[in-house]
C-alpha positions in Angstrom: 16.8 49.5 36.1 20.8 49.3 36.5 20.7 46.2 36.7 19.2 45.4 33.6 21.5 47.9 31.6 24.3 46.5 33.1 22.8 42.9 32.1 22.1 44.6 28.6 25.5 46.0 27.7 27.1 42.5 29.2 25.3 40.5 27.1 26.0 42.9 23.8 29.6 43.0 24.4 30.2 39.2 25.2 28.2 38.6 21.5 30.1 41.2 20.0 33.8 39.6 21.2 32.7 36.2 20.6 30.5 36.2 17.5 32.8 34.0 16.0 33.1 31.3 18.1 29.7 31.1 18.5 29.0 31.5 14.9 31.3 28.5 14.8 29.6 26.0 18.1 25.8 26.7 15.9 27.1 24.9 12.9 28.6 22.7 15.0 25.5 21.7 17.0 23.6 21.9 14.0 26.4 19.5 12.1 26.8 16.7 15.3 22.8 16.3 15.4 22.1 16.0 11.7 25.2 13.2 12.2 23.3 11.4 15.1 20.2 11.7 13.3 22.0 9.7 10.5 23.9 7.9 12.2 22.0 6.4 14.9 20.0 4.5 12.7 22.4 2.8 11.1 23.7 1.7 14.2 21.0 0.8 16.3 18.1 0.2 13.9 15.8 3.5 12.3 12.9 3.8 15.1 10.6 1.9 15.3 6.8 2.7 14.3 4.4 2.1 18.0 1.1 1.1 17.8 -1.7 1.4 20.1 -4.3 -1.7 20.8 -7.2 -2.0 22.6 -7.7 -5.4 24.0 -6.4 -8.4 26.0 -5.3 -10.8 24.2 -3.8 -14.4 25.2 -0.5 -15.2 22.6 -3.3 -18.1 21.0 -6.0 -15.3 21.2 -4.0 -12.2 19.1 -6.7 -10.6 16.6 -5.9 -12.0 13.6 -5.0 -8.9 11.3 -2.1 -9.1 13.7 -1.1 -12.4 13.1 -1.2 -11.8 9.4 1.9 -9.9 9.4 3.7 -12.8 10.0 1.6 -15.9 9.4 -0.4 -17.5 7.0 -3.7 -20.0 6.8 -4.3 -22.8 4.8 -6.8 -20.3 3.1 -8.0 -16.7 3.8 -10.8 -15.0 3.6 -11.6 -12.4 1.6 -14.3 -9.1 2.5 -17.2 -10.3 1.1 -16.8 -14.0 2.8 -15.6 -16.5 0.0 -12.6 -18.2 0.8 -9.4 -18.3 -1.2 -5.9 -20.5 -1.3 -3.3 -19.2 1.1 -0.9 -22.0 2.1 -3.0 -24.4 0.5 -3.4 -24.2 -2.9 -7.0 -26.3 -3.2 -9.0 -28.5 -0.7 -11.8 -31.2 -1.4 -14.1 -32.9 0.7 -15.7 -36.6 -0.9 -18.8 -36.9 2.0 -20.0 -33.8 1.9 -18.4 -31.6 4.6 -17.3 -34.3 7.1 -13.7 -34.8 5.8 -11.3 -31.9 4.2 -8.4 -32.9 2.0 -6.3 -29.4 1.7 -3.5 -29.7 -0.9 -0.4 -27.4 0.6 1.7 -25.1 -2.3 5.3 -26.7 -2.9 8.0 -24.1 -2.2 6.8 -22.5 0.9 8.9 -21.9 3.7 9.1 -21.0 7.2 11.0 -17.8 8.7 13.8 -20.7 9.8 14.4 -21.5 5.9 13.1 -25.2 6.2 9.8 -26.2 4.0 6.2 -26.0 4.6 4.7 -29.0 4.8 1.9 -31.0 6.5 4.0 -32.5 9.4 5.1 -28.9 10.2 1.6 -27.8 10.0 0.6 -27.6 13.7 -3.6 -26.9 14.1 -5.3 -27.8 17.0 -9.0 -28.2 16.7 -11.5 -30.4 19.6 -13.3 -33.4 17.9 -11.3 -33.1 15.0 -8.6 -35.7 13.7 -5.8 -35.1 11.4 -4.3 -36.7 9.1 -0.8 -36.5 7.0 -1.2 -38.4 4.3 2.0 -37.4 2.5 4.0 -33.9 2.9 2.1 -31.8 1.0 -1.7 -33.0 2.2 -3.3 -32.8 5.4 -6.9 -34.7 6.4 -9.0 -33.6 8.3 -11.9 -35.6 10.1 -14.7 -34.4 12.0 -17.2 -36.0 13.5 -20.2 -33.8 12.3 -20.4 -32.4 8.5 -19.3 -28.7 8.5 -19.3 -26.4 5.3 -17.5 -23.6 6.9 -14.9 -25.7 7.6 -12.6 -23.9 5.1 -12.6 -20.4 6.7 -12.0 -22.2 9.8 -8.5 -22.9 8.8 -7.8 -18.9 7.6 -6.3 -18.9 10.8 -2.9 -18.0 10.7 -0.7 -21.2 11.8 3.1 -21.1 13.6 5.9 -23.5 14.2 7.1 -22.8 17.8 8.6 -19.6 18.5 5.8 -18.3 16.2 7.9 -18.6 13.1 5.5 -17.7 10.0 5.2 -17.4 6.6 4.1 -13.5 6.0 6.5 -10.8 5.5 7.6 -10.0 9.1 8.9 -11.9 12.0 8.6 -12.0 15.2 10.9 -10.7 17.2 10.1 -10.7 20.6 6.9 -11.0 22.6 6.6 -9.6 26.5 3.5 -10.8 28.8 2.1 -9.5 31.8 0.6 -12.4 33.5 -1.2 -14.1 30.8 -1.8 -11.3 28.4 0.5 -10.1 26.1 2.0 -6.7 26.8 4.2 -6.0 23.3 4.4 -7.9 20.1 7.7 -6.7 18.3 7.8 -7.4 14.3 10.8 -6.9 12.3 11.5 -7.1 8.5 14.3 -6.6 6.2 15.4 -3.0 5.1 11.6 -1.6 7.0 11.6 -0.4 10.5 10.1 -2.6 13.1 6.8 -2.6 14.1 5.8 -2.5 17.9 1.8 -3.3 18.7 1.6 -2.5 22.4 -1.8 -3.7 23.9 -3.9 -1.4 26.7 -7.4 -3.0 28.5 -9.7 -0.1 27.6 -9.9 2.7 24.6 -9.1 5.1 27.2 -6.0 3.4 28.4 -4.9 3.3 24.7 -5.8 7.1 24.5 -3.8 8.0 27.3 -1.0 5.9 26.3 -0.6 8.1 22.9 -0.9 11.1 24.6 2.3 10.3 26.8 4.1 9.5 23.4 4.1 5.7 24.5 2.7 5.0 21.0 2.8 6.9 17.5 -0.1 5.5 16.6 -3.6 3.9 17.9 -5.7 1.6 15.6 -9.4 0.8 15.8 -11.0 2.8 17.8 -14.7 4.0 18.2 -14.6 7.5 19.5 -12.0 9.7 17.9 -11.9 12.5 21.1 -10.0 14.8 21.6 -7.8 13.8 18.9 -10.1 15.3 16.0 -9.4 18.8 17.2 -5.3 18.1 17.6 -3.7 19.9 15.3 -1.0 17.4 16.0 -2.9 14.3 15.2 -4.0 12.7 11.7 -7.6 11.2 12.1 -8.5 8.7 9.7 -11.5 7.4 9.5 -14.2 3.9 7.9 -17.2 2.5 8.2 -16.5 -0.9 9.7 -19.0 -3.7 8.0 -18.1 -6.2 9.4 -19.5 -4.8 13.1 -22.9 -4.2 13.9 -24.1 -1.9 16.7 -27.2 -3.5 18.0 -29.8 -3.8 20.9 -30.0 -7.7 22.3 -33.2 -7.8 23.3 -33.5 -10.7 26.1 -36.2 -12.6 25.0 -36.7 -14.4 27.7 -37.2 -11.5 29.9 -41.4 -11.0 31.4 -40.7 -7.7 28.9 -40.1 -9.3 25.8 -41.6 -12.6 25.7 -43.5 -14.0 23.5 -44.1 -10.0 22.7 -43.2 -9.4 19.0 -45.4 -6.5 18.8 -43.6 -4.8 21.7 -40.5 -6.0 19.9 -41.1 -4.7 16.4 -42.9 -1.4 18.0 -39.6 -0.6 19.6 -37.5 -0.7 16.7 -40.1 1.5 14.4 -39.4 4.2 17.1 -35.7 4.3 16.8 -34.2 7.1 14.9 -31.9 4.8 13.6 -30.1 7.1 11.0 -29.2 9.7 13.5 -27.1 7.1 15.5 -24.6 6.0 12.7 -22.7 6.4 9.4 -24.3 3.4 8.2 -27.8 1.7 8.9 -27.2 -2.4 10.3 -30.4 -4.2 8.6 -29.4 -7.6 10.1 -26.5 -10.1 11.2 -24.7 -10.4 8.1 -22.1 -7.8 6.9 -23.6 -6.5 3.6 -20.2 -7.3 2.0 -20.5 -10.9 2.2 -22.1 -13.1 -0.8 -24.6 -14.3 1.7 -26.4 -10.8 2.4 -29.8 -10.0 2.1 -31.2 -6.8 1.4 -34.3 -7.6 0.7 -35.8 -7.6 4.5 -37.7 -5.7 7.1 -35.9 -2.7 7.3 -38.2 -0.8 10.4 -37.6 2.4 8.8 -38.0 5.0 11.5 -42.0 5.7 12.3 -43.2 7.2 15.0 -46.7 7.0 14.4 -46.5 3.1 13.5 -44.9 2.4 16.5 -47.5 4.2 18.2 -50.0 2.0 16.3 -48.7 -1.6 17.2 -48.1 -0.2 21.1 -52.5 0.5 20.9 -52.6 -3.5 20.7 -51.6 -4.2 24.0 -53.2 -3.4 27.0 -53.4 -0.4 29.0 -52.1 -1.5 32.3 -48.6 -3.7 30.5 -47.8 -1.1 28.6 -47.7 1.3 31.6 -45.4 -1.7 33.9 -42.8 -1.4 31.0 -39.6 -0.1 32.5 -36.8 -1.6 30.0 -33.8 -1.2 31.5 -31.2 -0.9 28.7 -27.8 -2.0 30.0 -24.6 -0.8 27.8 -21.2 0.5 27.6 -19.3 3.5 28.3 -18.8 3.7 24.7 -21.9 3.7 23.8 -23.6 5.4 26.3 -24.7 8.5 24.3 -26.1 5.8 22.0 -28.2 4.3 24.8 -29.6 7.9 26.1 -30.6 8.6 22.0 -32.5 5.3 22.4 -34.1 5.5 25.4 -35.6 8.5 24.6 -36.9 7.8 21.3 -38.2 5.1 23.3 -39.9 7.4 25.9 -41.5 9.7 23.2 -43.8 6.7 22.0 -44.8 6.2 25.7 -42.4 3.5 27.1 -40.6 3.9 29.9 -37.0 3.4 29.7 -33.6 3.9 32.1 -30.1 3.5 30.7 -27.1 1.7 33.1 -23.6 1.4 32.2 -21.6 -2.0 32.7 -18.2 -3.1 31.1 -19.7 -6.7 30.7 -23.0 -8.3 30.0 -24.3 -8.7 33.2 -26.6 -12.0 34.4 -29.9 -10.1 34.3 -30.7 -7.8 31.6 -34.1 -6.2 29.8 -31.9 -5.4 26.4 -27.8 -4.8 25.9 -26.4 -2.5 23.6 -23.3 -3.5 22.1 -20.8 -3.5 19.7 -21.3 -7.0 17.8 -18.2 -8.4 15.3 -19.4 -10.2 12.3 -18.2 -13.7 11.7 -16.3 -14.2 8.2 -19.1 -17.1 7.6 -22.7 -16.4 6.9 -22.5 -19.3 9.6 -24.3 -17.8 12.9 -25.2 -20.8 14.5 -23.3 -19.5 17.9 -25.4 -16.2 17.7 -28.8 -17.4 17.7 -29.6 -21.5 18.0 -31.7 -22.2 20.7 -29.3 -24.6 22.1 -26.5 -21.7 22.4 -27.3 -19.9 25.7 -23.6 -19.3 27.0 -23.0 -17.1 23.3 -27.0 -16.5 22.3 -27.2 -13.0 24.1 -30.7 -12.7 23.2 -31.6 -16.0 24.5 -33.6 -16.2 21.1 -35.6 -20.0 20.5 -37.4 -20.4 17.3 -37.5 -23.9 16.1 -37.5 -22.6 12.2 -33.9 -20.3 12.4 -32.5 -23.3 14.6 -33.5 -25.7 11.4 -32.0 -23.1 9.0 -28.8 -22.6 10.7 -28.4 -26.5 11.2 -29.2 -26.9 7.3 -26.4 -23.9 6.5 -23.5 -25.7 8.0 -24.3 -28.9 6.3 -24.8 -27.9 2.3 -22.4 -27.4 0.3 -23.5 -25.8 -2.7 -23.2 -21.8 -1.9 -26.3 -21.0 -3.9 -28.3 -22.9 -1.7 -26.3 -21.8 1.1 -27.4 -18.1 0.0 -31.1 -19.3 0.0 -30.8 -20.6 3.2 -29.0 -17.3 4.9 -31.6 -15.3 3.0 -34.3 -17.0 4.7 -32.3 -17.4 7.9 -32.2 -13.0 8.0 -36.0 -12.6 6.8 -37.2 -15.0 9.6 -34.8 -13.2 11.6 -35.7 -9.7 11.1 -39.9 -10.4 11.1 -39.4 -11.6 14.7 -36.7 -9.1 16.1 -35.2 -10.6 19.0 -32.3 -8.0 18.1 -32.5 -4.5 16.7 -30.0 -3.6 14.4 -28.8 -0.1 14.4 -26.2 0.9 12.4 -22.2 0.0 10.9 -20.0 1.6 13.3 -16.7 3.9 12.2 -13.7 2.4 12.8 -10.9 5.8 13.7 -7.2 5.4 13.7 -4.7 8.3 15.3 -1.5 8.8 13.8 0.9 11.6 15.6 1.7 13.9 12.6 
């Protein structure tokens, strides 16, 4: 107790001699940072703003929102599909989608100062030969017809050193092994922008929570940042994704089965899952959408009519094993127990990747730009045609889409293309997930 009133009356009469002085070293602290703050900037660049990525990319591979800082396409592609000039300002093609003629804008330039033109214009495309005809037109030959063609070439293109077109430049990318690390963008009179790129969503997470990053893009699950009271969570429904259930249809479970099929996706609370029911493969943005199809609005009790049809002793051997992601794994548990409430039984297991032998896969599926699916779902597709789907009529529409070139008969052809789709459903849609991105307020 001494101690402290000696410790008291120490401290009171040091203040009280040398209020002054320390009066005087505040405002001098206070004036020497505001200075730096100032200062600093001005002499080694304002700070840069960090964003978080989830992905591994190859430098050829970067998603392409990225790229668009800097770059531009011969065209781009707008949300609801069509394509529009970008570099070029029209295209042509005289035989019917075998050979594009794209007519590149006068008065373009590179970030180096010299002109775009079609000798500078470096795309790389298998079984495809191009052609300069002059500087300002670039051929291109393939050896199959190919409407989507067009969106093909939205692809942002480079000189070497990845000098663009956009509004930023590229100032410096790191690798680790093959994957890029950091992309570092830098424009005039704005501060630079750093993407930095982590394997998983978690690793992105933790990355913002060590103050590696001010910022994390495009994520699927918004914990624990949506009860920070240091975070800003913003939030979309993201159209052009679909949560769905890849039914393998060649599976003993789901072959030539359509009733099990279609029974399964009656009994799906569906609307619970999502912000936004998926009704099939096309984004409902895109001019080739149809909303006029099966829509297996949840039912219980008409699931529970279509499972009476098949026998007594299949139906009790059903044990669907539905294989997913971490990410979505509350989805999958939802599911199977929707699942087990009309009678079938159902287990959930967790992988990172689609494994060799699976029942049915819940994933997160992105939309091509193109009503063009032909990867997705032809027969002839099995490295990229999850559901291992074979129906000789969508193979014939999805040939017959890439080859005419009118878009109204285009739309016919999609529209038919999702109504045969949906009637047999080797895939059941779920729902439009939200896309979240973190900012550090």
């Amino acid at each position: 107790m001494r101690k402290l009133r000696y410790w008291i009356r120490f401290i009171t009469t040091f203040i009280s001699r040398f209020k002054g002085l320390l009066f005087l070293g505040l405002v001098s602290g206070l004036f020497i940072f505001v200075a730096l703050r100032v200062m600093i900037p001005l002499l080694f660049g304002a700070n840069p703003t960090r964003i978080g990525i989830t992905g591994r990319y190859h430098v050829e591979e970067l998603p392409q929102f990225i790229l668009e800082y800097s770059g531009d396409g011969l065209t781009r592609v707008d949300d609801g599909g069509n394509v529009k000039p970008a570099l070029a300002e029209k295209w042509d093609t005289k035989d019917g989608g075998k050979t594009w003629t794209f007519y590149l804008k006068k008065g373009v330039y590179w970030h180096d100062g010299t002109e775009v033109t079609s000798e500078t214009i470096n795309y790389s495309f298998n079984d495809v030969q191009i052609e300069r005809t002059d500087s300002y037109s670039l051929v291109f030959k393939l050896k199959e017809k190919f409407i989507p063609f067009p969106s093909v070439v939205s692809k942002p293109v480079f000189k070497k050193g990845l000098l663009g077109t956009g509004e930023w430049k590229v100032k410096k990318i790191s690798l680790v092994g093959a994957y890029v690390e950091k992309i570092i963008f830098t424009k005039k009179d704005s501060n630079d922008l750093i993407f930095r790129f982590y394997p998983t969503e978690e690793h992105t997470k933790l990355a913002f929570k060590l103050g590696e990053v001010d910022e994390i893009v495009d994520i699927i699950d918004p914990k624990p940042f949506d009860e920070w009271n240091t975070a800003d969570v913003r939030s979309d429904v993201n159209t052009n994704r679909h949560v769905s259930i890849f039914l393998n249809n060649e599976s003993s479970v789901f072959k030539d089965n359509k009733t099990l099929r279609q029974a399964l996706y009656y009994a799906i609370d569906k609307n619970s899952l999502g912000p936004m029911r998926a009704i099939g493969p096309i984004s409902p943005k895109s001019w080739a959408y149809n909303p006029q199809v099966k829509t297996y609005d949840y039912d219980v009790e008409h699931a529970k009519e279509l499972l009476k049809d098949m026998p007594g002793e299949l139906l009790e051997s059903i044990d669907i094993k539905l294989v997913t992601t971490p990410l979505l794994l509350d989805v999958a548990e939802k599911v199977s127990s929707d699942w087990q409430a009309v009678g079938i039984n159902s287990s959930v297991l967790v992988s990172s990747i689609l494994p060799s032998e699976y029942d049915a896969f819940l994933a997160i599926y992105d939309i091509p730009k193109d009503p063009d699916q032909y990867l997705v779902w032809h027969s002839t597709q099995m490295e990229t045609n999850i559901s291992k789907f074979n129906d000789p009529r969508i193979d014939k529409l999805l040939e017959d889409g890439r080859l005419v070139l009118d878009q109204e008969e285009r739309k016919k052809i999609y529209w038919d293309f999702q109504r045969f789709l949906l009637e047999d459903a080797p895939t059941l849609f779920l729902y439009h997930p939200m896309s979240y991105s973190i900012t550090r307020k």
